[in-house]
C-alpha positions in Angstrom: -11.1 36.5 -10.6 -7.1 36.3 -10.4 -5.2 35.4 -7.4 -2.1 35.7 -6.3 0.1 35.7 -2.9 2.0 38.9 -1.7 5.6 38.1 0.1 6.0 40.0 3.2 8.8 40.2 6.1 9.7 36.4 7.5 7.4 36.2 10.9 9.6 33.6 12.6 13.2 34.8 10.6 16.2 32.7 12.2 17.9 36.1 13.1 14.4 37.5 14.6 12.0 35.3 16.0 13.1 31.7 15.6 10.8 28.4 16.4 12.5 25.4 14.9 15.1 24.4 12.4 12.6 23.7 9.7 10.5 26.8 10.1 13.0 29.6 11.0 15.5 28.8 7.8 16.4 32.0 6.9 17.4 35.7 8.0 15.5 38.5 8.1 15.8 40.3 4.6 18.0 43.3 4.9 17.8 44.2 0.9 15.1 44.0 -1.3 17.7 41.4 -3.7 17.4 38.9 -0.3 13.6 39.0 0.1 13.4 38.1 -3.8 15.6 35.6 -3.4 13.4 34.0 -0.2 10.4 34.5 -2.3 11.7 33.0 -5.0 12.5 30.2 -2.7 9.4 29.9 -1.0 7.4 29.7 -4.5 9.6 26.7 -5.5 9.6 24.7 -2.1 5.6 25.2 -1.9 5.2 24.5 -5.7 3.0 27.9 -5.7 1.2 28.0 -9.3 0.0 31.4 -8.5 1.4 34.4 -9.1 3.5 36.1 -5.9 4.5 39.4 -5.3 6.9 40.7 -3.0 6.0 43.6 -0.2 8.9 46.3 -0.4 11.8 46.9 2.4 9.2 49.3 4.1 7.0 47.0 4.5 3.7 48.6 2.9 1.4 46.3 1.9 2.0 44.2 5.2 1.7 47.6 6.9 -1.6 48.8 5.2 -3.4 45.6 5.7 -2.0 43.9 8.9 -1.4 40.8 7.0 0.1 38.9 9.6 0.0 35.9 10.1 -1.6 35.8 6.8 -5.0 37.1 5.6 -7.2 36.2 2.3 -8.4 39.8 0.7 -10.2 40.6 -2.2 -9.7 43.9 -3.8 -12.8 45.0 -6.2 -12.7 47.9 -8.3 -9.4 49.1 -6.6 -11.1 49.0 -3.5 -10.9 46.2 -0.7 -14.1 44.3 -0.6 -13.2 41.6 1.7 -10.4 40.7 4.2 -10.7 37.2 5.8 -9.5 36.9 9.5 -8.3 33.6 10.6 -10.4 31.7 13.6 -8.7 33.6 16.6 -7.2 30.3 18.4 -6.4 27.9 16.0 -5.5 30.7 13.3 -7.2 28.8 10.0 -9.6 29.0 8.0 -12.7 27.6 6.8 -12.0 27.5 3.3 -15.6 27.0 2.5 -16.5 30.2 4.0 -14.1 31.8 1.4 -15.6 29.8 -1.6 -19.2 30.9 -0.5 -18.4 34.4 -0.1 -16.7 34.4 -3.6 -19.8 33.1 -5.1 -22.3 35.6 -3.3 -19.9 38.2 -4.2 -19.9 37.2 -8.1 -23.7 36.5 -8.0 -24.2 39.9 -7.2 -21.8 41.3 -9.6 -23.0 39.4 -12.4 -24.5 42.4 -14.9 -25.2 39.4 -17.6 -27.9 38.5 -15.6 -30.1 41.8 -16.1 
């Protein structure tokens, strides 16, 4: 199983939708060459290990699976086999939940087994 995080528009951009100095940092992307660079940003100041993508200037991956504020999906066979909501009021998650699903999930894929 890989994983990796996909960049998408700022939610609280400085220029947009600001809530404080130290979350609304930087302007909304107006180039592609800007949202790389916040990505590239982001990765370093979170110390993400994983691999990130970026969503394009139209927006298309946020777009096609409403990933705001930020989901969890798994994608199976090109297909998507899960996508994790947050807990409606306090928007987290139970990260437990995840890691059980992921291992029902494999269980049942696992064609060793037979």
């Amino acid at each position: 199983m890989d994983f990796l995080v996909v960049y998408i528009a700022e939610a609280h951009a400085r220029d947009q939708w600001p809530t404080g100095k130290t979350i609304s940092c930087v302007d909304q992307p107006t180039t592609i060459e800007q949202r790389l660079v916040n990505a590239r940003e982001c990765q370093k100041n979170l110390q993400f290990e994983m691999p990130m993508l970026v969503d394009n200037m139209d927006n298309t991956f946020h777009l096609t699976y409403g990933s705001w504020p930020y989901r969890f999906y798994v994608i199976y066979d090109g297909k998507l086999a899960l996508k994790a909501e947050p807990h409606k009021d306090t928007f987290s998650y139970h990260l437990d939940e995840l890691d059980q699903w992921i291992d029902n999930f494999n269980q049942s894929h696992d064609h060793t087994l037979a």
